[in-house]
DOMAR-85455 format. One record per atom (N, C-alpha, C): y, x, z. Coordinates in steps of 0.001 Angstrom, whole numbers, padded with zeros to 6 digits, always signed. Last residue first. Layout:
! DOMAR-85455
YXZ
...
This chain:
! DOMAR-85455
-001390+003304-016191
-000907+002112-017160
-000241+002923-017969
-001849+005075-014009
-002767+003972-014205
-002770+002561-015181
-000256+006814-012966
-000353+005926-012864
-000964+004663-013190
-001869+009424-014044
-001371+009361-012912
-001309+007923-012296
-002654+009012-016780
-003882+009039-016065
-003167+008704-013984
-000769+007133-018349
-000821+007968-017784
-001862+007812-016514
-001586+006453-021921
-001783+005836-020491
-001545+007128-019611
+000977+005874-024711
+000129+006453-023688
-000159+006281-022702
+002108+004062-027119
+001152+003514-025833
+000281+004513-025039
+002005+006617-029822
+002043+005435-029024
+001296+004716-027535
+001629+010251-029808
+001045+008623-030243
+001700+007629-029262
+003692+012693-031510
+003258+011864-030439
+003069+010526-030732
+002445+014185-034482
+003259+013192-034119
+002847+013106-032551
+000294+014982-036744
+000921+015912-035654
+001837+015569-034458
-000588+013393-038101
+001104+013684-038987
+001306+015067-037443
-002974+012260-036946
-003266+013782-037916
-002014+014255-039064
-001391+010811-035004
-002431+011619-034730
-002585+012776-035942
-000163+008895-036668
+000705+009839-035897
-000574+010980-035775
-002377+007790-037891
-001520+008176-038961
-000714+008970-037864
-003544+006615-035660
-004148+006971-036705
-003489+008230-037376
-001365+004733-035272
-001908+005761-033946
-002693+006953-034914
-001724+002515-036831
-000457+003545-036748
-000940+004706-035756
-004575+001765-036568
-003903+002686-037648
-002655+003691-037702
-004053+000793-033743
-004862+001883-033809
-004246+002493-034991
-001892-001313-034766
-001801-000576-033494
-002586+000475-033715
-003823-003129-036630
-002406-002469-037375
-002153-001697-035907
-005980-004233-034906
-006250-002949-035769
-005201-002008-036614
-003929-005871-033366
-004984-004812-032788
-005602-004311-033746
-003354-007748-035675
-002301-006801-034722
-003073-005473-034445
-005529-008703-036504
-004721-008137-037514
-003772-006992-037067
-006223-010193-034188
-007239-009161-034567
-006622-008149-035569
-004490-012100-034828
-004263-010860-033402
-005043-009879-033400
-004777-013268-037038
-004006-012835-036745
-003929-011970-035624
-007315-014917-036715
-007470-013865-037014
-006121-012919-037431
-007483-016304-033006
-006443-016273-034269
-007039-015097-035006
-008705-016556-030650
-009464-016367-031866
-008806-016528-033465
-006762-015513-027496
-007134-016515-028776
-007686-015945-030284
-006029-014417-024187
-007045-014736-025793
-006897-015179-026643
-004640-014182-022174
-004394-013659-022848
-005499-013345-024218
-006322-016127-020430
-004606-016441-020662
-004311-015581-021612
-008795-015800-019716
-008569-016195-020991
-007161-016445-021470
-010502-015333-017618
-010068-014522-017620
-009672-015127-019482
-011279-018152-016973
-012190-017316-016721
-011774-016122-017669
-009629-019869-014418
-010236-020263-015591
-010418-018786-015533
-008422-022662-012172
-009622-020988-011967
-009766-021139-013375
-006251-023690-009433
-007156-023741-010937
-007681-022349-011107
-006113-025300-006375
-006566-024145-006899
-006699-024355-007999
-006116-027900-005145
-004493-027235-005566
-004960-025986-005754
-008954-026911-002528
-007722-028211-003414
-006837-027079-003728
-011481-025390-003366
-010600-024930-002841
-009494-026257-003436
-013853-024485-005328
-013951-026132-004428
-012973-026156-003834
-013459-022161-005837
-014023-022900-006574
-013382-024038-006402
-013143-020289-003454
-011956-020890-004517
-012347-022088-005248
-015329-019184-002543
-014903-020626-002057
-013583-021452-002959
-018170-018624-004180
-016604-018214-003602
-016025-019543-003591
-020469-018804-005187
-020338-018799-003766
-019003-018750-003484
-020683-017915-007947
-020666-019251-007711
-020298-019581-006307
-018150-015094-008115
-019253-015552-007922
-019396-017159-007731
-016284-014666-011534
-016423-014956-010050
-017867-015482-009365
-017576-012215-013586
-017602-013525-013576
-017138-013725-011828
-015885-010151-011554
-015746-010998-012573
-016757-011227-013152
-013507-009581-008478
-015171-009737-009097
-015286-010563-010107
-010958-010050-008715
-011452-008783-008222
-013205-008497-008852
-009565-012022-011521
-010368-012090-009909
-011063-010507-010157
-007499-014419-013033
-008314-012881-013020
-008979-012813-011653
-006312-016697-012910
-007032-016136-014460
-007968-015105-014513
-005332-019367-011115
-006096-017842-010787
-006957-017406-012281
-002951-021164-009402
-003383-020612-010753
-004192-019101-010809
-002238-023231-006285
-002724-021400-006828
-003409-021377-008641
-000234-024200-004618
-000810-024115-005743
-001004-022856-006172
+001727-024073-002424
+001060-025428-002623
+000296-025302-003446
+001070-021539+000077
+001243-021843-001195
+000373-023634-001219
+000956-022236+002878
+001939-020992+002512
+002315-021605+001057
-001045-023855+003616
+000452-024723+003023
+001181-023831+003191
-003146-023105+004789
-002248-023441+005551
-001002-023314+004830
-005284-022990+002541
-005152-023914+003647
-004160-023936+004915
-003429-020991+000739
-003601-022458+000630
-003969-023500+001598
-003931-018638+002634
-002666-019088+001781
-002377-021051+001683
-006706-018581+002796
-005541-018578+003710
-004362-019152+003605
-007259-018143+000302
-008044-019055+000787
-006965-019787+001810
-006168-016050-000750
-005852-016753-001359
-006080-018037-000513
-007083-014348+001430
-005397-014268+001228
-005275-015390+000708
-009841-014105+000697
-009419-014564+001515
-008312-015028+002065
-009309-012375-002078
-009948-014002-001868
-009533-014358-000772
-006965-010392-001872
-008619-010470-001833
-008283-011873-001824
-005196-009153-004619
-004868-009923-003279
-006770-010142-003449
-004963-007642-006941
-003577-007679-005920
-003560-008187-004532
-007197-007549-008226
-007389-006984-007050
-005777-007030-006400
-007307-009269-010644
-007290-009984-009321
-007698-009257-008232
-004170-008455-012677
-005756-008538-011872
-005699-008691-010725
-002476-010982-013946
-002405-009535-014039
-004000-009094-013341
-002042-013437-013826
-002744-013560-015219
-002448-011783-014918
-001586-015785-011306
-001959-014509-011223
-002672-014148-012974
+000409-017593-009545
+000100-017675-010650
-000382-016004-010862
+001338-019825-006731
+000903-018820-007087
-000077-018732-008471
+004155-021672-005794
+002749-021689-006577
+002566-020410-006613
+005508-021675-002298
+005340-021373-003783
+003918-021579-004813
+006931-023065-000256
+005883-023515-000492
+005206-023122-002080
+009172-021740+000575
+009421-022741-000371
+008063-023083-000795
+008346-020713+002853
+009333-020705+003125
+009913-021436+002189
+006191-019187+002599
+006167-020508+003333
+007158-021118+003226
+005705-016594+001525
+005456-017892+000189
+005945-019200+001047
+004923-015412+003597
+006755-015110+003252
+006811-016462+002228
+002107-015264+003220
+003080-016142+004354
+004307-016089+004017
+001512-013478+001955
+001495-014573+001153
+002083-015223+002112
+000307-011074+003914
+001806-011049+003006
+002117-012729+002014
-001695-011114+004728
-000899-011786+005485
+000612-012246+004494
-003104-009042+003581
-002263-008485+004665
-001581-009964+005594
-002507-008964-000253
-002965-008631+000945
-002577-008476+002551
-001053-007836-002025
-000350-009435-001814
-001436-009869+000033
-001368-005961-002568
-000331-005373-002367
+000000-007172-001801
-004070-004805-003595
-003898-005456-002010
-002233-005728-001789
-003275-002352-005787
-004524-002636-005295
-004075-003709-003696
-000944-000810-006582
-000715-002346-006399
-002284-003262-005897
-001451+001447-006275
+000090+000851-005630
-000152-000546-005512
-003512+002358-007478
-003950+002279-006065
-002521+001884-005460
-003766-000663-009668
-003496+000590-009812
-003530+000628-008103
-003649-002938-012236
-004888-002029-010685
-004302-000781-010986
-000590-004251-013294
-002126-003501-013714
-002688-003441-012402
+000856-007737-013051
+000969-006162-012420
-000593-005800-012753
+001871-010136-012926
+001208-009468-014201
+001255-007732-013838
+002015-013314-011074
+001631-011193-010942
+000892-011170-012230
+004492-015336-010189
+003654-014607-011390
+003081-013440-011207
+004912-017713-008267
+005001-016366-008082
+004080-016282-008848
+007511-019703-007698
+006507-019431-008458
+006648-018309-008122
+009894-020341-005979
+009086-021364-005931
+007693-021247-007026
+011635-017431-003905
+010839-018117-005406
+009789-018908-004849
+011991-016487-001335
+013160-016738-002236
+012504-017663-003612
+010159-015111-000552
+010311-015999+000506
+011489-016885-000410
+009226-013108-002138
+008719-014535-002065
+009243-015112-001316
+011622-011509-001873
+011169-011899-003166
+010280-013196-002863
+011200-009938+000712
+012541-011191+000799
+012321-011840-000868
+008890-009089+000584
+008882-010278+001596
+009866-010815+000942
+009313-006588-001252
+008392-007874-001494
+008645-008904-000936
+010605-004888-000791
+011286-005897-000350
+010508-007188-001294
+009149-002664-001597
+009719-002618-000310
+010149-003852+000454
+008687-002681-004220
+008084-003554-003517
+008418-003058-002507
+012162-004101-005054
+011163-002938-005608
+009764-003513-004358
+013956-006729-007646
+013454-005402-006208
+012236-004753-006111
+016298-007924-009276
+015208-006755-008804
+015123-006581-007972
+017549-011342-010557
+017189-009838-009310
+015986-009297-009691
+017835-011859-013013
+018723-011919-012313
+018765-011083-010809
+016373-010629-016021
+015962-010929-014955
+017337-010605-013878
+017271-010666-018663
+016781-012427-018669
+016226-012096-016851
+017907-008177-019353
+019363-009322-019291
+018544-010449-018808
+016255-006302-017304
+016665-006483-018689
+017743-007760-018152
+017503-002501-016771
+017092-003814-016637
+017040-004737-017469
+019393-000550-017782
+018199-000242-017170
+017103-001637-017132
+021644-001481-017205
+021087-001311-018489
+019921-001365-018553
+021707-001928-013876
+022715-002320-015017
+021448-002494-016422
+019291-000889-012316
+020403-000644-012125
+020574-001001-013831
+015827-001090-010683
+016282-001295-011971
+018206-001747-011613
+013556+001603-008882
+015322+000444-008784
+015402+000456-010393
+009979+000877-009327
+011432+002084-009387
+012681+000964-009508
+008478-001057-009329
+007770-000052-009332
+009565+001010-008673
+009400-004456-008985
+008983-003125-009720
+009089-002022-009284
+009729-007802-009392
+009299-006605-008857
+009260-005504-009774
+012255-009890-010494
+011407-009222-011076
+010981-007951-010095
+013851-014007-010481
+013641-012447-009842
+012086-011344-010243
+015629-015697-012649
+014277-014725-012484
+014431-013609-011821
+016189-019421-012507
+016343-018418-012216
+014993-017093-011937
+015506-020931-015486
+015596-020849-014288
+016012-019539-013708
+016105-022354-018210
+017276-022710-016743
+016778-021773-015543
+014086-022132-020210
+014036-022888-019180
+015449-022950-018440
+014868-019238-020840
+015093-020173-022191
+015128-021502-021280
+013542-017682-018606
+015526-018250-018581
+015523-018738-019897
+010963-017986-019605
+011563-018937-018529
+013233-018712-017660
+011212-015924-021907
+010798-017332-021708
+011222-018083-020853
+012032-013187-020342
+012578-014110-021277
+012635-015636-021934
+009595-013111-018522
+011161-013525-018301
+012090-014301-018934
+007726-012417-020753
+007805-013795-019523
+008957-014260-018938
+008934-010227-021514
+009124-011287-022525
+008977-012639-021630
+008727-008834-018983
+010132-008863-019489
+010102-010075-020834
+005599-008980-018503
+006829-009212-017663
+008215-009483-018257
+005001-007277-020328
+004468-009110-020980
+005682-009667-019592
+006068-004809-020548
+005866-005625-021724
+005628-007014-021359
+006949-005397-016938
+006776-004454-018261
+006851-005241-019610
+007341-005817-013890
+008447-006221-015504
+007936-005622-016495
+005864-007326-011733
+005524-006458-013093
+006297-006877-014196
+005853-009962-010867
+005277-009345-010145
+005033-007794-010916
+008596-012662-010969
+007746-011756-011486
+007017-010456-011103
+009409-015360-009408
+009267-014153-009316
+007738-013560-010124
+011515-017788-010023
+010266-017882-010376
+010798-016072-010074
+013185-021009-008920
+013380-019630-009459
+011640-019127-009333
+014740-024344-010022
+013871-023477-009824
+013613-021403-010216
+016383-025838-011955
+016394-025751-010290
+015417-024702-009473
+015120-026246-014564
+016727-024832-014165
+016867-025204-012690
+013239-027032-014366
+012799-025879-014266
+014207-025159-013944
+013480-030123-012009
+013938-029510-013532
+013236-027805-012996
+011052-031844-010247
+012049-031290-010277
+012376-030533-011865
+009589-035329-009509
+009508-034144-009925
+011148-033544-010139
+008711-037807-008291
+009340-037063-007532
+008995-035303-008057
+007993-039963-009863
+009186-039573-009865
+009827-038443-009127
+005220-040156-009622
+005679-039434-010394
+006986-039026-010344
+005496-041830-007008
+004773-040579-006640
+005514-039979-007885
+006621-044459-008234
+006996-043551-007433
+006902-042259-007361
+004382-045047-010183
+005920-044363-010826
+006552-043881-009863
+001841-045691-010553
+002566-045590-009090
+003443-044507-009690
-001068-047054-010540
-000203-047309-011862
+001110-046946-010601
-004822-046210-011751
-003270-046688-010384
-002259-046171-011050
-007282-045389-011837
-006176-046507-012459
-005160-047226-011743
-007787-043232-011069
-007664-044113-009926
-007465-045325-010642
-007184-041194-013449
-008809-041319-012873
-008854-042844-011865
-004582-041623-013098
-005573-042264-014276
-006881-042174-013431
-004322-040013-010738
-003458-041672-011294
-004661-042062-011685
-004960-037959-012210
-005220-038354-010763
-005332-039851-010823
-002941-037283-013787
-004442-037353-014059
-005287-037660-013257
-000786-037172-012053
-001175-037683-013475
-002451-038457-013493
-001645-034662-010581
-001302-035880-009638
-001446-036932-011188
-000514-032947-012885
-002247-033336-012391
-002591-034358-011278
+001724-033087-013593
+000498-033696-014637
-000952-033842-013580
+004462-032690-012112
+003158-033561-011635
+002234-034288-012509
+005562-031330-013441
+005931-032720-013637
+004904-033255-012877
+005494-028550-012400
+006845-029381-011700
+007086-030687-012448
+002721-027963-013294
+003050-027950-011417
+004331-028843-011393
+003138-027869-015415
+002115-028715-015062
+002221-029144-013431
+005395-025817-016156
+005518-027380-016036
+004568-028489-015451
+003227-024177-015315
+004751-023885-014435
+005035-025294-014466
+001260-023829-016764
+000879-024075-016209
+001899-024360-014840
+002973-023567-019209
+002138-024531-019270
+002266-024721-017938
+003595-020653-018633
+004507-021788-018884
+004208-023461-019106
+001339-019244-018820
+001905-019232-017657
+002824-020578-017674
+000455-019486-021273
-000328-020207-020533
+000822-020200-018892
+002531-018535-022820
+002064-019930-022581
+001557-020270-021941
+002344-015303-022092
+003740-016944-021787
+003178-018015-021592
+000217-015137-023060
+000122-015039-021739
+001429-015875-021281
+000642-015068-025726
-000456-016217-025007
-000562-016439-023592
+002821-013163-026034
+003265-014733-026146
+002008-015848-025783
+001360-011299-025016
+002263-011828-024495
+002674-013060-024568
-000425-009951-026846
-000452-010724-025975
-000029-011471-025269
+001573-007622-027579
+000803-007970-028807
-000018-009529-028150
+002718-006229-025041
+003718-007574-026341
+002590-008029-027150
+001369-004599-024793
+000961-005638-023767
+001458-006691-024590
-000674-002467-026750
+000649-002855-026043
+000650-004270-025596
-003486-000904-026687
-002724-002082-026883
-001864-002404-026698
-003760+002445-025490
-004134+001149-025718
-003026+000263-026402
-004687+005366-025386
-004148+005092-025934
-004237+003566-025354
-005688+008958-023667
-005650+007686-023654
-004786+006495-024479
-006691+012315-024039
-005556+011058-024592
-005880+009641-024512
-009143+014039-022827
-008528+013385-023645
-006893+012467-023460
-009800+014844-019907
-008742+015730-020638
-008028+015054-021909
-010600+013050-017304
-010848+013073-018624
-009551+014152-018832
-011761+013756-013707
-009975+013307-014517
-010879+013779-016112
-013812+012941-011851
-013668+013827-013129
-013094+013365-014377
-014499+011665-009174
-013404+012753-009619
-013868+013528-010441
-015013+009174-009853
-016143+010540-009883
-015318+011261-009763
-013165+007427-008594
-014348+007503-008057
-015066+008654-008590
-011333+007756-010590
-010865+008158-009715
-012624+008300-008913
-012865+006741-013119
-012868+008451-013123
-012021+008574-011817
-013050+004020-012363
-014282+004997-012752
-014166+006642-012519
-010269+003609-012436
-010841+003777-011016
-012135+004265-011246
-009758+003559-015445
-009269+004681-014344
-009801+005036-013105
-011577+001713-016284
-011750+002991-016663
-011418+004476-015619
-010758-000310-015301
-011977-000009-015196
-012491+001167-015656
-008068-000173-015759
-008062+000074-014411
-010129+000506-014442
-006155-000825-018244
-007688+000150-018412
-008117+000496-017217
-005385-003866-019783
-005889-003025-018709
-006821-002320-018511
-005774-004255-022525
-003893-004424-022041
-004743-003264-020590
-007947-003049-024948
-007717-003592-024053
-006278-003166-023283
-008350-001677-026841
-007256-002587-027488
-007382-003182-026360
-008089+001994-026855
-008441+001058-026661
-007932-000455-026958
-008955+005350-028106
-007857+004328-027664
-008718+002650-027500
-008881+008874-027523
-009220+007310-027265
-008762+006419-027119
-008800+012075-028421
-008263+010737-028207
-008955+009950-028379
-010443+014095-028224
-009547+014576-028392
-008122+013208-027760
-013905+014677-027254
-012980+014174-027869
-011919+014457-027464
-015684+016940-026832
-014471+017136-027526
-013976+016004-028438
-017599+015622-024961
-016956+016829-024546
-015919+017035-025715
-018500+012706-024302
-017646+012900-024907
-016937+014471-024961
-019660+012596-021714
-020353+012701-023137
-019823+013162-024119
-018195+011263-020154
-018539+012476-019589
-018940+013570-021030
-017932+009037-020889
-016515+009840-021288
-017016+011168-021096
-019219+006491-021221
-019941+007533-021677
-019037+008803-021777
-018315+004724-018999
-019761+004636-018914
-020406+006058-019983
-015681+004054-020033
-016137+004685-018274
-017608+004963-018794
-016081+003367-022817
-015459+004393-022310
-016185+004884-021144
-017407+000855-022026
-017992+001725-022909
-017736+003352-022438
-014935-000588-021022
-016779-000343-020026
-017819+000859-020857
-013362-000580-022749
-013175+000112-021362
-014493+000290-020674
-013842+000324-026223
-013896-000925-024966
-013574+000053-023711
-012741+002101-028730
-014067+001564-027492
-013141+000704-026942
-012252+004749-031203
-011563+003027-030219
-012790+002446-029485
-012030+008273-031167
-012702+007030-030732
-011568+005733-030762
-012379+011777-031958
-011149+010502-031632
-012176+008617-031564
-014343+013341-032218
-013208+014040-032177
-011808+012830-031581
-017914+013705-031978
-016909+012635-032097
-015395+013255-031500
-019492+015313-032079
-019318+015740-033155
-018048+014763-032831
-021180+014791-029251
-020024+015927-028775
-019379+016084-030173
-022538+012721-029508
-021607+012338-028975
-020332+013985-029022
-024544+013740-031512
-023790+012825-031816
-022274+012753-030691
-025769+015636-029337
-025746+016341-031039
-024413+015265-030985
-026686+013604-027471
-025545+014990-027195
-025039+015220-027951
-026530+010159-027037
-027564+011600-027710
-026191+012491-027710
-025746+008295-025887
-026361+008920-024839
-026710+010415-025297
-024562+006822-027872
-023242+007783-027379
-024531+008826-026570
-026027+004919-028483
-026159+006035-029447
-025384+006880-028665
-025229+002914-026965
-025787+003825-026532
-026532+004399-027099
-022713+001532-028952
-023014+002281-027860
-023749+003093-027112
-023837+001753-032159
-024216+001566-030768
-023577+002035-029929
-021047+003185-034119
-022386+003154-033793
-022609+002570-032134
-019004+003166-037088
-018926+002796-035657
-020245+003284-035639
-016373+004784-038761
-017513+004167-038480
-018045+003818-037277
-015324+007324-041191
-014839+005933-040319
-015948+004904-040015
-014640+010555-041657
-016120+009630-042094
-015480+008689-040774
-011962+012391-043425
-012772+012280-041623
-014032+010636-042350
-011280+012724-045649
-012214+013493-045349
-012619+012953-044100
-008747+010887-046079
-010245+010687-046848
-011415+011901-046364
-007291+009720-044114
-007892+011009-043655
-008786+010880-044861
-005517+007470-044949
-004625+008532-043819
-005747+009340-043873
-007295+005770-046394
-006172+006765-047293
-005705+007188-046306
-009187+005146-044438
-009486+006012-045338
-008282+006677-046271
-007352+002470-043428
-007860+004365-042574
-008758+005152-043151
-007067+000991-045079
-005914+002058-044798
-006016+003039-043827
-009550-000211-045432
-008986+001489-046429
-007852+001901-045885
-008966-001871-043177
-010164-000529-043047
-009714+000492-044417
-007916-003936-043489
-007214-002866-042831
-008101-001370-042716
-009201-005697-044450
-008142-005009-045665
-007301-003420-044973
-010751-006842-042645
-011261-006249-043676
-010148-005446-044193
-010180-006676-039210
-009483-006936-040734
-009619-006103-041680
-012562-006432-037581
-011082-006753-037104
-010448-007126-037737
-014377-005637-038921
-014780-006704-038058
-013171-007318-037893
-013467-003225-039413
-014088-004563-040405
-014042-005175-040274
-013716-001350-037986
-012727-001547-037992
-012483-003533-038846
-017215-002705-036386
-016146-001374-036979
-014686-002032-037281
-019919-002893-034968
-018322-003273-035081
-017810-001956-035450
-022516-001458-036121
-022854-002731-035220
-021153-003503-035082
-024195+001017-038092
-022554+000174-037185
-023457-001543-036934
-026873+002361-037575
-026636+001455-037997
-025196+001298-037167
-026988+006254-038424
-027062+005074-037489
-026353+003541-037428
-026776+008370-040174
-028230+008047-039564
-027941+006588-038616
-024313+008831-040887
-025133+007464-041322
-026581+007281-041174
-022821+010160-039385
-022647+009230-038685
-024244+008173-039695
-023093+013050-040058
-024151+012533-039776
-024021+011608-039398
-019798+013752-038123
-020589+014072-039687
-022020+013551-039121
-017041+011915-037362
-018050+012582-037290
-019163+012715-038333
-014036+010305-036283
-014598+011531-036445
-016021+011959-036530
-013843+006680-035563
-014138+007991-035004
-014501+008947-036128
């Protein structure tokens, strides 16, 4: 960030943190602007918060001090979803004027493949019936044998974007077949080569009723808030689909999920994200059979390589910003991504 008098106040994360080597290269794009971090709720003091001209924050940070912020200019973030931000300022109705920036979803993607792809084979070799076995010491090659190939199988994507279209790409490396939701008709070019149908969510029903996985990497947005809601997971009956959710967990309430599973809509539910986060200890998913729950981590890892990514993203943003340039990865306040 932009600002004079920053060294009355101790940094706590700065660019530093992310990759040492990457911090002069945001002193040779501005040697006059001062690069630095401070408390968060240093933001509360007026003098300080109104000298700040451009920011990187967190999303909870953001929502919590934007009001404060009277001339910033841009903000960017390295979080993939800024719904905690957006539905903050839909709830106060007081739309920000700044520039929104974030992370591109590719910079994640390939963790979010994996885990999805892990968790695709885990379902069609029967590792966890496996592990079952073992726990039993029961020795029953039958039961195992009754697994299927991934090129027999079709898998629907819930959000073609960045991590949608490389997910794709991944699982036609598999054989299988990929149908892809979305937002607007995808026609010829327009589309990509690794997804075999589109449809839009009009024709959500005939999408699950057709795929033996169902992926949602779709943002919060008020289109896709409930959109699995309703009953709508019943169309899943029809091939008994897994359900795999690494997008957020307001697509569908708990109860959908609950529903779902105890009446053998879905044989398997994979759940990364949830509407309420930490999930509460009370939710029934927990204890729920043919449910996995992990705690919002498909798209993590402590590589100091990704930290390398996410500060090479802001710099370039950096360098467009005071070349006069349009910046990268804009969020449109409209839609919510």
């Amino acid at each position: 960030m932009s600002m004079s008098g920053l060294a009355r106040y101790t940094p706590q994360l700065d660019i530093r943190h992310w990759c040492e080597c990457r911090y002069q290269s945001l002193v040779d794009i501005r040697p006059s602007s001062i690069f630095g971090t401070i408390d968060a709720p240093a933001l509360q003091n007026a003098e300080l918060a109104e000298q700040i001209e451009y920011l990187f924050a967190d999303v909870p940070v953001i929502a919590k001090y934007y009001k404060a912020l009277k001339n910033v200019k841009w903000v960017h973030t390295w979080w993939n979803g800024v719904d905690g931000l957006t539905q903050h300022t839909e709830k106060e109705n007081f739309p920000p004027t700044f520039v929104l920036t974030k992370s591109p979803g590719c910079l994640n993607a390939t963790l979010i493949n994996e885990y999805v792809l892990g968790y695709i084979i885990a379902h069609e070799r029967l590792f966890f019936l496996a592990r079952e076995q073992q726990a039993r010491t029961q020795w029953n090659m039958a039961a195992l044998l009754k697994t299927g190939s991934l090129a027999d199988r079709t898998v629907g994507i819930l959000g073609v974007g960045d991590i949608g279209k490389r997910l794709a790409e991944v699982l036609k490396g598999f054989g299988m077949t990929v149908w892809g939701l979305t937002r607007t008709p995808h026609y010829g070019e327009q589309g990509s080569p690794f997804v075999d149908e589109y449809r839009t969510t009009e024709f959500l029903p005939e999408l699950l009723k057709n795929c033996d996985y169902v992926v949602n990497v779709l943002p919060s947005t008020p289109q896709t808030r409930n959109l699995l809601s309703g009953g709508v997971l019943e169309h899943c009956r029809h091939k008994q689909s897994v359900f795999i959710n690494v997008g957020r967990g307001d697509v569908v309430d708990e109860e959908n999920i609950v529903l779902a599973i105890k009446n053998k809509w879905l044989r398997g539910a994979v759940l990364d994200v949830f509407a309420t986060e930490p999930l509460p200890a009370s939710s029934t998913l927990w204890s729920l059979p043919d449910v996995i729950i992990t705690p919002h981590v498909s798209g993590w890892s402590n590589s100091d390589e990704f930290g390398t990514m996410y500060a090479d993203v802001f710099i370039e943003n950096v360098d467009l910003y005071f070349s006069g340039q349009p910046l990268k990865n804009v969020i449109s306040w409209k839609h919510g991504y």
